[in-house]
C-alpha positions, 0 to 999 in steps of 0.5 A: 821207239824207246830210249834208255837212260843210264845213272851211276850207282855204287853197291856195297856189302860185307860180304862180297862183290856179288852180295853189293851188286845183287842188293844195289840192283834189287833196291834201285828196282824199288824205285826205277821202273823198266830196269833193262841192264846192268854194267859193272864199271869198278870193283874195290874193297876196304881192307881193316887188319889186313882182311876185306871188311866191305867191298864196292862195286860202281855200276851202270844201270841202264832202264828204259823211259815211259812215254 
């Protein structure tokens, strides 16, 4: 029997929400072994002379714990 644990995270990227979630999973992974899902919790961007210049992204990161 296993048990997974859940920690909050937030992404970011100058490019899209997408970019900030795939660069925020891959660097977690550097450092947390047995990544098993991932949950998107809220999405926002900041907006400078009225464009999108970074956009936010809070996920739940769900891995699995060694015995």
């Amino acid at each position: 029997m296993g048990i997974e644990k859940h920690i909050k995270i937030t992404g970011t990227s100058n490019i899209s929400w997408k970019d900030a979630i795939v660069k925020a999973v891959e660097e977690a992974s550097r450092t947390i072994n047995y990544l098993t899902s991932v949950k998107i919790l809220d999405q926002r961007a900041k907006v400078t002379l009225n464009k999108i210049t970074e956009y936010y992204v809070d996920l739940d990161l769900g891995f699995m714990i060694q015995d």
